[in-house]
C-alpha positions as CSV (number, residue, x, y, z in Angstrom):
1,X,-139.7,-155.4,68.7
2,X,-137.8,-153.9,71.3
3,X,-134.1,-155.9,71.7
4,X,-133.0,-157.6,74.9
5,X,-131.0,-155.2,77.4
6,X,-127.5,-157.2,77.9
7,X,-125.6,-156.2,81.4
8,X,-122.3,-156.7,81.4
9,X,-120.1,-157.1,84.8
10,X,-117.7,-159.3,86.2
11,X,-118.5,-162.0,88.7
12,X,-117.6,-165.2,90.3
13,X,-118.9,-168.4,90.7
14,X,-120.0,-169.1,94.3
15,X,-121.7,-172.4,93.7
16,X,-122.9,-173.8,90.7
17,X,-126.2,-176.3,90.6
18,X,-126.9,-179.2,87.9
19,X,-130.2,-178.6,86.1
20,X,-132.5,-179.9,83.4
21,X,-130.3,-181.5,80.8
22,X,-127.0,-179.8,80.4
23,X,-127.9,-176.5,81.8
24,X,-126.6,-174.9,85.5
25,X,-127.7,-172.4,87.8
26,X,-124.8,-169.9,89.0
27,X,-125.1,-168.1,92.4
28,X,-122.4,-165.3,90.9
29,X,-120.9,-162.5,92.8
30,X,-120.7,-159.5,91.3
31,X,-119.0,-155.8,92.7
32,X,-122.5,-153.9,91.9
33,X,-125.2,-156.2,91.4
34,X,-124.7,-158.4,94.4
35,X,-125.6,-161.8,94.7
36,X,-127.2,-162.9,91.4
37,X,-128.8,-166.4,90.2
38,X,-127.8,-166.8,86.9
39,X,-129.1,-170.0,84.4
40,X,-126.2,-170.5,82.0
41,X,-127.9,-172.9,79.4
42,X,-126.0,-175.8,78.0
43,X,-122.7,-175.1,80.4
44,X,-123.1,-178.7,80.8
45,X,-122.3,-179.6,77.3
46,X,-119.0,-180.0,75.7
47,X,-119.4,-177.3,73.0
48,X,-120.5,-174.9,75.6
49,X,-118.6,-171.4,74.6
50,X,-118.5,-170.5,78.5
51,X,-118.5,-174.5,80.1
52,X,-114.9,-173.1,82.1
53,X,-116.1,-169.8,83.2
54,X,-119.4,-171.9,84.7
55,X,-116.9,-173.5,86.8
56,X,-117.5,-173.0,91.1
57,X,-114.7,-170.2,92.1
58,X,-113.9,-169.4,88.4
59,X,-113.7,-164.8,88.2
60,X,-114.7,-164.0,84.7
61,X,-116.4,-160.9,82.5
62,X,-120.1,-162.1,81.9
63,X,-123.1,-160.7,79.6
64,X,-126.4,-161.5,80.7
65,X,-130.1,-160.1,80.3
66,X,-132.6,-160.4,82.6
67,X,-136.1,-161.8,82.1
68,X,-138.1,-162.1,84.4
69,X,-136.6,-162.7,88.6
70,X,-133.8,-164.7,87.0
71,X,-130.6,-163.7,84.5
72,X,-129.6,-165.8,81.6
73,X,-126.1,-166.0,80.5
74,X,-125.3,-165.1,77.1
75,X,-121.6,-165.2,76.6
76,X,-118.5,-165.3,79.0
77,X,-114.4,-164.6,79.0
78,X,-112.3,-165.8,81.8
79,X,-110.5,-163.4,83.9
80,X,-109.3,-166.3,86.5
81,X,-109.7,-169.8,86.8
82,X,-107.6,-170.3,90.1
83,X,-105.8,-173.3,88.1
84,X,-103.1,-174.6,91.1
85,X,-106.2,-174.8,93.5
86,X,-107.3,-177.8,91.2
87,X,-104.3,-179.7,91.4
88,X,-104.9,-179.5,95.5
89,X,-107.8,-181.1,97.2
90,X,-107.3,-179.6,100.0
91,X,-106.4,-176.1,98.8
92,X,-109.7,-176.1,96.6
93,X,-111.8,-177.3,99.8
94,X,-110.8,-174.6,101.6
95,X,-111.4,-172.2,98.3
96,X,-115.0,-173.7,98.3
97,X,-115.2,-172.9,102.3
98,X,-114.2,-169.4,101.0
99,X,-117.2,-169.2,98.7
100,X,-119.7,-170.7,100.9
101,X,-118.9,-167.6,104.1
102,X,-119.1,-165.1,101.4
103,X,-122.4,-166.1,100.1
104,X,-123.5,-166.7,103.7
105,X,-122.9,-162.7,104.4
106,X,-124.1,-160.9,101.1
107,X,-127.4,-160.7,99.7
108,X,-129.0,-159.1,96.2
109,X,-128.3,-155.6,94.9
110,X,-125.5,-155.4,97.7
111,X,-122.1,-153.3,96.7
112,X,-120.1,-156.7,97.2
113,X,-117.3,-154.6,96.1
114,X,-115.1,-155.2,98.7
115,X,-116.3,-158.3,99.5
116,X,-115.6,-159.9,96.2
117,X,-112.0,-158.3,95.9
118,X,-111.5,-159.9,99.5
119,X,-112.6,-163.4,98.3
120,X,-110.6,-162.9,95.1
121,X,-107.5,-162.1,97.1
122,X,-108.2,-165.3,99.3
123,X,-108.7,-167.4,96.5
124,X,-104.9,-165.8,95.3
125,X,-102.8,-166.3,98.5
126,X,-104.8,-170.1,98.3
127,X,-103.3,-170.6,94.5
128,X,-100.3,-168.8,94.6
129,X,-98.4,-167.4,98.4
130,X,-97.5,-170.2,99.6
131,X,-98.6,-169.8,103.2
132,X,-99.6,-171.8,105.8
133,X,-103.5,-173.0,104.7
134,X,-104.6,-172.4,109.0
135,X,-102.9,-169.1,108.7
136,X,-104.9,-168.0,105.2
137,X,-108.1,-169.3,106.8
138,X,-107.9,-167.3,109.8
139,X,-107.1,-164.2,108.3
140,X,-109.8,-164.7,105.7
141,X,-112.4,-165.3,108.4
142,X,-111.5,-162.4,110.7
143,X,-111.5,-159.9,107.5
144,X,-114.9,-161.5,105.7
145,X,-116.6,-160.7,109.2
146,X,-115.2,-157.2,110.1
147,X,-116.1,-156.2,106.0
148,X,-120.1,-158.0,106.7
149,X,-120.1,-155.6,110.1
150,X,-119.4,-158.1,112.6
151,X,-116.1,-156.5,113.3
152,X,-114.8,-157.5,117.4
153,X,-113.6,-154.4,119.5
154,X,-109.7,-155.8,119.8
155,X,-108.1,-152.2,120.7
156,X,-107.6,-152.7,124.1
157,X,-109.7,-154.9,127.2
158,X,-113.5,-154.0,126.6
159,X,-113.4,-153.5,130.9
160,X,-109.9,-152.0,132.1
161,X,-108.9,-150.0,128.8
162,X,-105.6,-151.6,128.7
163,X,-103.7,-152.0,125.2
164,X,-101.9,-155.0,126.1
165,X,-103.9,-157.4,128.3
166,X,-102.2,-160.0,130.4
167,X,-103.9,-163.4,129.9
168,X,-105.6,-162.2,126.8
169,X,-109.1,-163.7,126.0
170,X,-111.6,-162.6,122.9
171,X,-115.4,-163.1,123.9
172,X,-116.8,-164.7,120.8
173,X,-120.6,-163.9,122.1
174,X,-120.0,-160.4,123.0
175,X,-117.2,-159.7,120.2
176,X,-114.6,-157.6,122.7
177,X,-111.0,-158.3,123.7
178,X,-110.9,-158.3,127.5
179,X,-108.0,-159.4,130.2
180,X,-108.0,-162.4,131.6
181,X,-109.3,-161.3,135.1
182,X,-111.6,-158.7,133.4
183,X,-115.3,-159.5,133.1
184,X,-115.5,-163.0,134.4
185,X,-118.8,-162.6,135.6
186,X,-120.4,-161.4,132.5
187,X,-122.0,-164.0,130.1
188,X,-120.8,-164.9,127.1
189,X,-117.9,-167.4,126.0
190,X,-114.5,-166.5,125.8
191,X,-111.1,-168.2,124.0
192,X,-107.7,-167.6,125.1
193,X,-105.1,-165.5,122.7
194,X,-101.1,-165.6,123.3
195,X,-99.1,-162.1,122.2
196,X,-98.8,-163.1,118.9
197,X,-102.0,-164.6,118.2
198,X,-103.6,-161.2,119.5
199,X,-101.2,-159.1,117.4
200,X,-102.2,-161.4,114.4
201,X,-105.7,-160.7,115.2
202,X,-105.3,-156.8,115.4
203,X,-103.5,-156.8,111.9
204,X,-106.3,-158.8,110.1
205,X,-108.6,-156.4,111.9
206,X,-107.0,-153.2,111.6
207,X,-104.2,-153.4,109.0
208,X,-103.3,-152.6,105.3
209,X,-106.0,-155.1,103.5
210,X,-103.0,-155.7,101.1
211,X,-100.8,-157.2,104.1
212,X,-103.4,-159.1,104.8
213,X,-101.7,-162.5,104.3
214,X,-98.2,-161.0,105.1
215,X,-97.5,-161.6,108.9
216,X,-96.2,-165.4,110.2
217,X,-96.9,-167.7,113.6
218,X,-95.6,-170.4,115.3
219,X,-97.6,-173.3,115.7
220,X,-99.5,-173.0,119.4
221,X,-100.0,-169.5,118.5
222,X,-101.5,-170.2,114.9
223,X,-103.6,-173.0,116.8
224,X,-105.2,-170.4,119.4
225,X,-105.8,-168.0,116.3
226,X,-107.8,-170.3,114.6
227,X,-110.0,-171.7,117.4
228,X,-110.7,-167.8,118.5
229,X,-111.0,-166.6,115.0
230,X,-113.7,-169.8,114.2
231,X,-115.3,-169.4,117.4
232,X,-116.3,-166.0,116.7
233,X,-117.4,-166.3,113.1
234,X,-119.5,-169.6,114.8
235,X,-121.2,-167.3,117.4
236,X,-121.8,-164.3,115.3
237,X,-122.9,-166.5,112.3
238,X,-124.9,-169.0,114.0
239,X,-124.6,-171.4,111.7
240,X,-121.9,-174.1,110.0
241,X,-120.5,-174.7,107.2
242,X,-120.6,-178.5,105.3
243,X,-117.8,-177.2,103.3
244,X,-115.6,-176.7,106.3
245,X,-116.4,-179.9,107.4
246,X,-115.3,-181.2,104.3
247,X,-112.2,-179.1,104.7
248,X,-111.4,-180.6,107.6
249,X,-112.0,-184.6,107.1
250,X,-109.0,-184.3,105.1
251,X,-106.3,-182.7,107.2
């Protein structure tokens, strides 16, 4: 009798579903398989060898065969279990916010290589840098889309060609930088940026992906980040989020 192939890769847990007795079903991430449904039987019970690494947003090394459409855990070691996020409401709604726009923007036997290490990194600066939550967020959304191919043209003003617009605006419909008397007439909706805000914007864009987290803002500047970087992901996306709702009923 021929013996069950095991695949082994490392993954984490986007969302986890309650089923039957004490099993779950994992929607995992992995670098080469993609997004993967995984049933991880008894990760409900006590005993369960793998119950932590069944956890939503928890990174671990897992072995599992395939029968059928679905894959079956078989055993699992943590890599990374995000601990401080669980001490924070807020941190860990904003981790699960994380999770959700990732799994929004990959699909099955997708390289989610880069994609993975992004949300990993996310998940870090969350748990362990110490910034500003609004500033994380932002940066996280304006990477997650360029990385899914929904990358804006911020270079320069999509209509004049000049480097450093005056009266910046970002057309969330269109996805180009443009000056503030550039383009009025064209359709789409646009959302004001400052200097800094813009420069913020062209680093998460355009900069080292390990200095991704690394730059600050004052407040009115962080504020028109934010609204242009969720306006854009909105538009592009069309769609919301409930966890970002959540996110934001506690603020």
């Amino acid at each position: 009798m021929a013996q069950t192939p095991y695949i082994v890769t490392r993954g984490i847990v986007l969302r986890q579903t309650e089923t039957k007795e004490a099993d779950k079903i994992l929607t995992l991430l992995t670098p080469d398989e993609g997004k993967i449904s995984v049933i991880a039987r008894g990760a409900r019970r006590k005993g369960c060898k793998y119950a932590a690494c069944a956890q939503a947003l928890a990174y671990s090394e897992w072995t599992l065969y395939k029968k059928g459409d679905w894959y079956y855990a078989n055993e699992a070691a943590p890599l990374e279990l995000f601990t401080p996020l669980q001490l924070d409401l807020t941190a860990m709604a904003l981790g699960f916010y994380f999770a959700e726009l990732t799994e929004s923007v990959t699909t099955a036997e997708q390289n989610c290589a880069e994609l993975l290490r992004h949300l990993l990194n996310g998940l870090y600066a969350l748990a362990h840098l110490k910034k500003p939550p609004q500033l994380v967020r932002s940066a996280f959304e304006l990477k997650l889309l360029a990385l899914a191919g929904f990358e804006p043209l911020a270079d320069s003003c999509a209509y004049c060609g000049c480097e450093a617009p005056e009266r910046p605006m970002l057309d969330i419909t269109q996805g180009v930088l443009r000056c503030g008397g550039c383009g009025k007439g064209e359709s789409g909706q646009s959302l004001p940026l400052d200097g800094p805000s813009l420069a913020a914007l062209r680093h998460c864009l355009y900069g080292d992906d390990k200095r991704l987290y690394s730059f600050r803002l004052g407040e009115e500047s962080q504020r028109l980040l934010s609204r242009a970087a969720e306006g854009f992901l909105t538009a592009q996306l069309e769609r919301g989020f409930r966890t970002l709702d959540f996110y934001k009923s506690l603020l």
